[in-house]
Backbone as a chain_set.jsonl record, in Angstrom:
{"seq": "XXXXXXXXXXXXXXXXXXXXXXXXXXXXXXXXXXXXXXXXXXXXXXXXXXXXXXXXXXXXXXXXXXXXXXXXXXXXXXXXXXXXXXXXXXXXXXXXXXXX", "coords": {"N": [[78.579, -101.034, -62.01], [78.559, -98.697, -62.943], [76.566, -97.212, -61.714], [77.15, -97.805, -59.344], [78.915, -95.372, -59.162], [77.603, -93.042, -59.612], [75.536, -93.0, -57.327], [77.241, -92.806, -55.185], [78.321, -90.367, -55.965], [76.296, -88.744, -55.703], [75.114, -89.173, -53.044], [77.836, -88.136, -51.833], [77.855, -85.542, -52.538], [75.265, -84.507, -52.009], [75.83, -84.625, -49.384], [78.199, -82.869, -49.232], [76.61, -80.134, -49.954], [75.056, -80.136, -47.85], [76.663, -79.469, -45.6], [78.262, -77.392, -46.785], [75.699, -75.634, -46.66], [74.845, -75.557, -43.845], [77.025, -74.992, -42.338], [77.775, -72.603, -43.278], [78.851, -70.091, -42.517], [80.621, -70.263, -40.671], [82.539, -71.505, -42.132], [82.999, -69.337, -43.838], [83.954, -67.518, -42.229], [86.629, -69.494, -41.766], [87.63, -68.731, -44.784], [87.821, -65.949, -44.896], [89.796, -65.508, -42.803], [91.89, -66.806, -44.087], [92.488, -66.322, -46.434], [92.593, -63.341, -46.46], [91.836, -61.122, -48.551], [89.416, -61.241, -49.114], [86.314, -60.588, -48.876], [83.692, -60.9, -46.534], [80.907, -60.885, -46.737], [81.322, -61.435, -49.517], [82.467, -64.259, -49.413], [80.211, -65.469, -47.608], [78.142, -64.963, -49.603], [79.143, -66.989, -51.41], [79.57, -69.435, -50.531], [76.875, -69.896, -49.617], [75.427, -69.525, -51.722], [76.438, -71.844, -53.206], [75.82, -73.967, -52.203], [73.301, -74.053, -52.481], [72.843, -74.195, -55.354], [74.131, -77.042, -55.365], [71.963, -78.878, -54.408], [69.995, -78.309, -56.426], [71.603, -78.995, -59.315], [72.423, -81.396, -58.76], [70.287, -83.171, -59.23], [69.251, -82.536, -61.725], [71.564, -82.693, -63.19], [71.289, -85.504, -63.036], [68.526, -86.055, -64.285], [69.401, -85.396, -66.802], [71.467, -86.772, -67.991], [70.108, -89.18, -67.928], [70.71, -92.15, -67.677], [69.933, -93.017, -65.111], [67.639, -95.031, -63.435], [64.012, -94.697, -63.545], [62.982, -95.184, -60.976], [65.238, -94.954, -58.919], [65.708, -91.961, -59.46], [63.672, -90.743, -59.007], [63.521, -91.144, -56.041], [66.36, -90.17, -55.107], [65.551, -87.339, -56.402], [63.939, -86.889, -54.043], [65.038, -87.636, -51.766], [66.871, -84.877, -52.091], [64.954, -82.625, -52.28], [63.933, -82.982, -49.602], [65.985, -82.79, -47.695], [67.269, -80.497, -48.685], [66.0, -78.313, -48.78], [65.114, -77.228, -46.165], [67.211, -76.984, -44.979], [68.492, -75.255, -46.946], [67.135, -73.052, -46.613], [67.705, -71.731, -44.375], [70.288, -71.385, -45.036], [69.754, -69.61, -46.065], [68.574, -68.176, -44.882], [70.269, -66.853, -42.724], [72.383, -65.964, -44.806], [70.784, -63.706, -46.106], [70.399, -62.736, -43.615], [72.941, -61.252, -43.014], [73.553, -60.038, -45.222], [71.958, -57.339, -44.457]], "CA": [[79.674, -100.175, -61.577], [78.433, -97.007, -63.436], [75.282, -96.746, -60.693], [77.962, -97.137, -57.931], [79.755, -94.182, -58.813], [76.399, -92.328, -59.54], [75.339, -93.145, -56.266], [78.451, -92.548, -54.656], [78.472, -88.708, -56.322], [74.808, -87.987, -55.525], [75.492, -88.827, -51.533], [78.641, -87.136, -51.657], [77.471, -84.273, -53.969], [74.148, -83.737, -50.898], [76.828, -84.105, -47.669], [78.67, -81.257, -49.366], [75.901, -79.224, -49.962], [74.519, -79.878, -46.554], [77.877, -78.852, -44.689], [77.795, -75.755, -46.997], [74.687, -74.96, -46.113], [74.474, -75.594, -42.564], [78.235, -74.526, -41.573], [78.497, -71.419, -44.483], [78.95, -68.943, -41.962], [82.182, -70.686, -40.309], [83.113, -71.672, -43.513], [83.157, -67.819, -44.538], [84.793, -67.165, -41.387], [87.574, -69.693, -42.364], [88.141, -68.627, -45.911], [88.322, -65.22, -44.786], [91.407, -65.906, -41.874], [93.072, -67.636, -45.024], [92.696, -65.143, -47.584], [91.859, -61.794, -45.6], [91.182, -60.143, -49.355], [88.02, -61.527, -49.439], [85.296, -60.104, -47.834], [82.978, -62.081, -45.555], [80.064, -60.968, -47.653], [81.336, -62.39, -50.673], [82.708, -65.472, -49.202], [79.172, -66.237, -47.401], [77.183, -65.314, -50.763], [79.17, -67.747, -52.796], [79.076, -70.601, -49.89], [75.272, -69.915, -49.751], [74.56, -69.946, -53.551], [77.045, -72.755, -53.851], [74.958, -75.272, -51.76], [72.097, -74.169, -53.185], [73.425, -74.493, -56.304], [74.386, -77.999, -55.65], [70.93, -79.479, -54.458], [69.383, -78.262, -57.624], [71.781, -78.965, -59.819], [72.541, -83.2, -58.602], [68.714, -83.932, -59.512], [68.918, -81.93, -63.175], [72.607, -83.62, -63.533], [70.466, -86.99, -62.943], [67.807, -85.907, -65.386], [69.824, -85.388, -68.292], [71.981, -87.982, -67.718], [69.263, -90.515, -68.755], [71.428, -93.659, -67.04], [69.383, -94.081, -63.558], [66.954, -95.807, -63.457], [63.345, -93.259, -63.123], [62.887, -95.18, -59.1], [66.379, -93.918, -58.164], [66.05, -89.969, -59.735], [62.736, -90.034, -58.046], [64.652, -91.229, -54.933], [67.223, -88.944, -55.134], [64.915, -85.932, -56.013], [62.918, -86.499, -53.061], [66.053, -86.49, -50.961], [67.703, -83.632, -52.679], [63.921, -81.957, -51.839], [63.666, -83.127, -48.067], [67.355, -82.532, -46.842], [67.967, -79.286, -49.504], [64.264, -77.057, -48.778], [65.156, -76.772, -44.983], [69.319, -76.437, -45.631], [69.105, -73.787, -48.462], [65.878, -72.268, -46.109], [68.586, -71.82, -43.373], [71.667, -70.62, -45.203], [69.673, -68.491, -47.313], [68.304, -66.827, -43.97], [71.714, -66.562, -42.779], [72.604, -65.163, -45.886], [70.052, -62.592, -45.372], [70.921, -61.521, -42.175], [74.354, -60.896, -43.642], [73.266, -58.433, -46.165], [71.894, -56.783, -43.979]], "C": [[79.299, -98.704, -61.714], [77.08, -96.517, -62.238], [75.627, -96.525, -59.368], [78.682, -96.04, -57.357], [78.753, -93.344, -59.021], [75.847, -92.048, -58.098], [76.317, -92.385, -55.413], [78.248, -90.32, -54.586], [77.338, -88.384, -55.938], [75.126, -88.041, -53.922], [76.459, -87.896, -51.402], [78.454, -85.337, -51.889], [76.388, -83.725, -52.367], [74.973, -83.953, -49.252], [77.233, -82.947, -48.156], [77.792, -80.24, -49.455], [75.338, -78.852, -48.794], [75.291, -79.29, -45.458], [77.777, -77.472, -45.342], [76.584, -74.926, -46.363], [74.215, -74.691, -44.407], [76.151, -74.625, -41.433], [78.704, -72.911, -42.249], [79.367, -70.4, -43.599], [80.442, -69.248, -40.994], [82.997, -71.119, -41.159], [83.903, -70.43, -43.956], [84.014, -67.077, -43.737], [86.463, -67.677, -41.812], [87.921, -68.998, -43.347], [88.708, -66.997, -45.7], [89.606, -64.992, -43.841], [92.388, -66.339, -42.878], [93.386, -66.968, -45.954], [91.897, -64.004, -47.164], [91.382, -60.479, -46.752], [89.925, -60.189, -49.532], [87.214, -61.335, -48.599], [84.199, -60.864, -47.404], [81.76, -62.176, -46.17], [79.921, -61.887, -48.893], [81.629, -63.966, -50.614], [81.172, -66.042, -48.941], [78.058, -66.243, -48.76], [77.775, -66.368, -51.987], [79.208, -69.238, -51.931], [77.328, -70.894, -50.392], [75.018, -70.69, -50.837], [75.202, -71.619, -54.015], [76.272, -73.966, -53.383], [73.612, -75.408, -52.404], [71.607, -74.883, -54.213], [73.158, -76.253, -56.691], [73.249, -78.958, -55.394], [70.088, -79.301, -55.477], [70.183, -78.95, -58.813], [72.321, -80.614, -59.789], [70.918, -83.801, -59.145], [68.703, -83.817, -61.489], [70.176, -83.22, -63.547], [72.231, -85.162, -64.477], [69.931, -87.12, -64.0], [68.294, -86.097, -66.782], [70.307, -86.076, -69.045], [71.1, -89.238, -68.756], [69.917, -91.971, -68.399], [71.218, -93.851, -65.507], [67.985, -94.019, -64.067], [65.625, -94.429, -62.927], [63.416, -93.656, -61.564], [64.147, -94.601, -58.706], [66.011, -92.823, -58.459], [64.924, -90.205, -58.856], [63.195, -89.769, -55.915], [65.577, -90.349, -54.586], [66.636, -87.337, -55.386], [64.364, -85.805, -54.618], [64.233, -86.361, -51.558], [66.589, -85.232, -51.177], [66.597, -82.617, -52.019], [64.336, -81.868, -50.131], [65.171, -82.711, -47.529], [67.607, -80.757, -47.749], [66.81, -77.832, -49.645], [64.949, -76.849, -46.978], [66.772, -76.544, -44.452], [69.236, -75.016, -46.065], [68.161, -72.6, -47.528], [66.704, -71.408, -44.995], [70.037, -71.26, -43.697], [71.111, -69.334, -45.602], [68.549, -66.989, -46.078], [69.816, -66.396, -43.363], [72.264, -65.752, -43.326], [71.92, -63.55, -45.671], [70.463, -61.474, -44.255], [72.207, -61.237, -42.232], [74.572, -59.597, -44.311], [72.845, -57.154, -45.13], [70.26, -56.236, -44.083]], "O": [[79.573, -97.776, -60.952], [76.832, -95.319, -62.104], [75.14, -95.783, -58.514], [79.001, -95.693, -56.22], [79.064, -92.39, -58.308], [75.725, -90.877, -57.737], [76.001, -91.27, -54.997], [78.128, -89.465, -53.71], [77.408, -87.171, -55.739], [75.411, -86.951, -53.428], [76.146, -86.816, -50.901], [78.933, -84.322, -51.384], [76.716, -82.725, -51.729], [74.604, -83.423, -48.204], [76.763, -81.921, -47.664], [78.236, -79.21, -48.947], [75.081, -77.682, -48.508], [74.757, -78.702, -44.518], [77.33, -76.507, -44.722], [76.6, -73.86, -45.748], [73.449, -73.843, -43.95], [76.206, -73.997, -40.375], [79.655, -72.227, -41.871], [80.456, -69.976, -43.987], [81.208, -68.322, -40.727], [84.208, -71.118, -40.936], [85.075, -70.41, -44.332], [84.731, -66.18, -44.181], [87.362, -66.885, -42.093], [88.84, -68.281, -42.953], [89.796, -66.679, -46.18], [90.448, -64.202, -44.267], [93.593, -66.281, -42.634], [94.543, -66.953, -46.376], [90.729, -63.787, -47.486], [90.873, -59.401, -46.444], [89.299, -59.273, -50.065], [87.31, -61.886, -47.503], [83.794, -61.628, -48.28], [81.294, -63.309, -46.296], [79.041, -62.672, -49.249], [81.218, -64.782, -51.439], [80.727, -66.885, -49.719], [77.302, -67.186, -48.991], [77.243, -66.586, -53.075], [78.891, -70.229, -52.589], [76.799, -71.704, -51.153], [74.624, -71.844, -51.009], [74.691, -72.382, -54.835], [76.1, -74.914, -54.149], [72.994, -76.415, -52.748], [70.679, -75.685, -54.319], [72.498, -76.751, -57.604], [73.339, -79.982, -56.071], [69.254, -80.201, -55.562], [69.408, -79.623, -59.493], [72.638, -81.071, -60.887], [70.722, -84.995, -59.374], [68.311, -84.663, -62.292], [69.915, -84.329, -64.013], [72.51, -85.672, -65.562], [70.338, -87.94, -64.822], [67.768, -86.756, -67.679], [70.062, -86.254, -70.238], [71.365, -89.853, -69.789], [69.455, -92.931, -69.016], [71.93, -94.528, -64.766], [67.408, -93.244, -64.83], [65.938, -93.472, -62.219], [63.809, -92.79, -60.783], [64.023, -93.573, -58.041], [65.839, -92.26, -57.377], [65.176, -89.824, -57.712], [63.173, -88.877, -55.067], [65.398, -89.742, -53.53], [67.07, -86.349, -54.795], [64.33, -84.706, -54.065], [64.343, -85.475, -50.71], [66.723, -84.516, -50.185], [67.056, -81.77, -51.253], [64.898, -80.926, -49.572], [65.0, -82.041, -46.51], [68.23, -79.917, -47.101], [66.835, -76.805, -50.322], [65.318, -75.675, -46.945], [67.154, -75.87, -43.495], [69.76, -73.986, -45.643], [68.401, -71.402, -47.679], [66.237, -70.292, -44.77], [70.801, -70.79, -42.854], [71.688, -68.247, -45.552], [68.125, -65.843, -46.225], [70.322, -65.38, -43.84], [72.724, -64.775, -42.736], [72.46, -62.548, -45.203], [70.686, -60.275, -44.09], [72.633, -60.88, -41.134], [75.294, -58.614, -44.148], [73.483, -56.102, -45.132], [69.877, -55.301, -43.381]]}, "num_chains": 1, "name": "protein.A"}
């Protein structure tokens, strides 16, 4: 049971990061139409960082954890790698061209 909801949170955990990362910038658009105090800057640098964030921080989670198995974390790092290096590569130019 406890590997289903592990599982469960690690897919879920890298869709959200991947919608952050790939949509931030309509994201940032939304949040700012909804709450117009927040500036588009700050909204897209805390989308950005937040996906980022979250592909680093589902693998460590894993790590510390100590209750999967090492073939799953390696599994799950190497997705977290392959879907979260060309995501984060992509918001975080985005990002970029934001700042200015």
């Amino acid at each position: 049971m406890r590997k289903t909801i592990q599982s469960i949170f690690v897919i879920i955990g890298l869709i959200v990061a991947t919608i952050l990362g790939i949509y931030g910038q309509d994201i940032s658009y939304y949040i700012n139409d909804q709450i117009p105090t927040i500036e588009l800057r700050i909204s897209i640098t805390i989308v950005t960082f937040l996906s980022i964030g979250l592909y680093i921080f589902i693998p460590i989670l894993l790590f510390i954890s100590n209750k999967v198995k090492k073939v799953f974390f390696w599994i799950y790092l190497t997705l977290s790698i392959l879907i979260g290096l060309p995501t984060s590569g992509w918001s975080f130019f985005v990002w970029a061209m934001w700042m200015g």
